[in-house]
N, C-alpha and C positions, 0 to 999 in steps of 0.2 A: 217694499221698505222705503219708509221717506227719510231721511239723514238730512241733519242742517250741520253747517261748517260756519261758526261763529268767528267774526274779524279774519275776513280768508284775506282782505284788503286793509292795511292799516291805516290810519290816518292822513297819512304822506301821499300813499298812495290813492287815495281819495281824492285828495288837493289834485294830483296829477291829473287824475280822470279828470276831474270836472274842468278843468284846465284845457283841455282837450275838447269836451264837450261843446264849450264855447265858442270853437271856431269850426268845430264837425258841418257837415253838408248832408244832410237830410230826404229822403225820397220815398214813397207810400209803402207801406209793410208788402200790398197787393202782389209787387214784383215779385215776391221770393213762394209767394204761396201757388200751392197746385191747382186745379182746377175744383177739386171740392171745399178747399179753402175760402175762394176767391170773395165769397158774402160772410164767412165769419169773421174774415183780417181787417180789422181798422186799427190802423199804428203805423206810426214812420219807425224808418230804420236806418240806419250812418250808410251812407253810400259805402262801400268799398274798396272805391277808387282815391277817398281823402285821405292824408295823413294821420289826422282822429283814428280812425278804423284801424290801423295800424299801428299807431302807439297804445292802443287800448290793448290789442289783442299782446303784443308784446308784453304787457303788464299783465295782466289777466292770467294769460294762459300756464307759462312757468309757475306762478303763485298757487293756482290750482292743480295742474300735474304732480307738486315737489310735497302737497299738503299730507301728511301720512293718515289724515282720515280720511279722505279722496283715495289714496292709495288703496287704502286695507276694505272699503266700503266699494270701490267700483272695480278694482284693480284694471286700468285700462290697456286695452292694449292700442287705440288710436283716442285722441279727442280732436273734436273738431275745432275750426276757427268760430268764435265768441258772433252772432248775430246780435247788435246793439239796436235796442227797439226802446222808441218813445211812444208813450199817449197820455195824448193832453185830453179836455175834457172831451167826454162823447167819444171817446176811442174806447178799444174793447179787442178781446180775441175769442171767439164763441168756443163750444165745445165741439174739441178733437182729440184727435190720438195724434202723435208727430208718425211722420213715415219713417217705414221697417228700413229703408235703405236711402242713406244718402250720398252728397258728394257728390263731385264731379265724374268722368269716366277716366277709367285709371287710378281714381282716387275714391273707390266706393267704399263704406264701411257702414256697419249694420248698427241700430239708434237704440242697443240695450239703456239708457241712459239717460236722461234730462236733467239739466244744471242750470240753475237759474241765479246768476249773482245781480243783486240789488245794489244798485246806486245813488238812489236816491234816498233819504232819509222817510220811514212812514209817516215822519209828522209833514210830511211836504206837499204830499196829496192824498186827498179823498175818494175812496171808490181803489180799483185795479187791482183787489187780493186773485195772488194767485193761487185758485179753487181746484184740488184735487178729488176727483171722484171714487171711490174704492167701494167694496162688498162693506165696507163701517162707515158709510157715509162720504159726505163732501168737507175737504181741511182746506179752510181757507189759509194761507201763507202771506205772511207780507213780514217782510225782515230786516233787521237796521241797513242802514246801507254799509256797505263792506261785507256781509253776509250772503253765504249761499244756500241754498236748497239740491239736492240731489235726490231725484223721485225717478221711477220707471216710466221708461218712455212710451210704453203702451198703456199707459194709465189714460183713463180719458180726463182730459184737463181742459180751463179756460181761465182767461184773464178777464174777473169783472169790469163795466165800463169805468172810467176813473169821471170825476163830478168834477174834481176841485184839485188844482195845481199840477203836477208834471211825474210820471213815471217814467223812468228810466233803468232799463235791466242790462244785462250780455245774459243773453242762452247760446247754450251750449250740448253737444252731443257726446255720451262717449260709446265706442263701442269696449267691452270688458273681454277678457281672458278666460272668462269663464262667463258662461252662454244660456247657466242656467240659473233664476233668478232666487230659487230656492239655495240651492248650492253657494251663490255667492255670498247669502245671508246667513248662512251657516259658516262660511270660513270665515263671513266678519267677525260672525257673535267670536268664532273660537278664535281669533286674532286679537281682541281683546283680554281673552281670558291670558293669552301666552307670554302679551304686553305684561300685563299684572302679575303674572310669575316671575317673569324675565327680572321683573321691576325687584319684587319683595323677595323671592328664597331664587335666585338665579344657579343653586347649582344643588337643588334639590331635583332627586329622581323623576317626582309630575313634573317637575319642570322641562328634563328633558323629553319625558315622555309625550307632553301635549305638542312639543316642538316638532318630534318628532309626525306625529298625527295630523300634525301640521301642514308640513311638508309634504307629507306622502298623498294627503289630500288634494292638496296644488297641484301636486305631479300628475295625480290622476285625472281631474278634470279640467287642469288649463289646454286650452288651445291657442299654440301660438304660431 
């Protein structure tokens, strides 16, 4: 399931980012990549030791955990800190799958998840759609900036090479609550429908009853 999350960042906070951006500290994507990575990764990425890297993630990360279609679509039970990656022309990220397990030790948790928010505006560079591969083909993505993307993390993916001006993203990882990807796509669809009840006859009987089905479904497949 791919989900987009439109204006997950408002305008202010846009300003902020890029504000940010400007005095960020920059070093080759290569570091963070594994050993089968190491010839697909061309991109820089914000050091993690600048304040940039930190006021971003600050900004970012609340906006997207508090989002309730983040919530109801991933339901997380960890996300990770936002990786902020540049490429300018001739950069690129070839085709991969993200690793099953990340984190530091102590701090591992499993990559059901990939979250790609956009910060730079599409019309600002040429080239860098991020190309999802699936059993229906390859879906190129590229989304205003303030916009996120939420796709499976084993999905095989790549970021085409960018030609013309400046991509700038935060990925992001989550691990969910629920482990199994068919199942979480089922308590999405049905968490919409209970929204929509909730919404229009709140104290009719399906109402209770899908709530109910609701619940009891969570209860049965979450692991927390």
């Amino acid at each position: 399931m791919l989900s987009e999350i439109p204006n997950l960042l408002s305008q202010t906070d846009l300003a902020d980012v890029h504000s940010q951006l400007a005095r960020a500290e920059w070093q080759t994507g290569k570091l963070s990549a594994g050993a089968q990575a190491q010839d697909l990764k061309q991109n820089q990425e914000m050091s993690q030791s600048c304040q940039s890297w930190a006021a971003i993630n600050q900004l970012v990360i609340p906006k997207l955990y508090a989002h309730p279609s983040f919530q109801s679509m991933a339901m997380p039970s960890k996300v990770s800190a936002a990786f902020i990656s540049r490429c300018s022309p001739g950069m690129y990220y070839g085709e991969h799958i993200d690793n099953p397990i990340m984190g530091n030790q102590g701090a591992r948790y499993r990559s059901d998840l990939a979250i790609t928010v956009f910060l730079s505006s599409p019309e600002s560079y040429e080239g860098g759609e991020l190309t999802i591969h699936s059993t229906f083909g390859p879906m190129a993505v590229k989304l205003a900036a303030g916009a996120a993307v939420v796709y499976p993390a084993s999905s095989l993916h790549e970021v085409t090479p960018v030609t013309e001006g400046e991509r700038i993203v935060c990925a992001l990882w989550a691990q969910s609550m629920i482990r199994d990807a068919h199942q979480r796509e089922l308590l999405h669809e049905l968490d919409e429908a209970r929204r929509a009840l909730l919404l229009s006859t709140p104290n009719a009987k399906v109402t209770t009853k899908v709530e109910q089905v609701y619940a009891n479904l969570l209860r049965m497949w979450a692991d927390v």
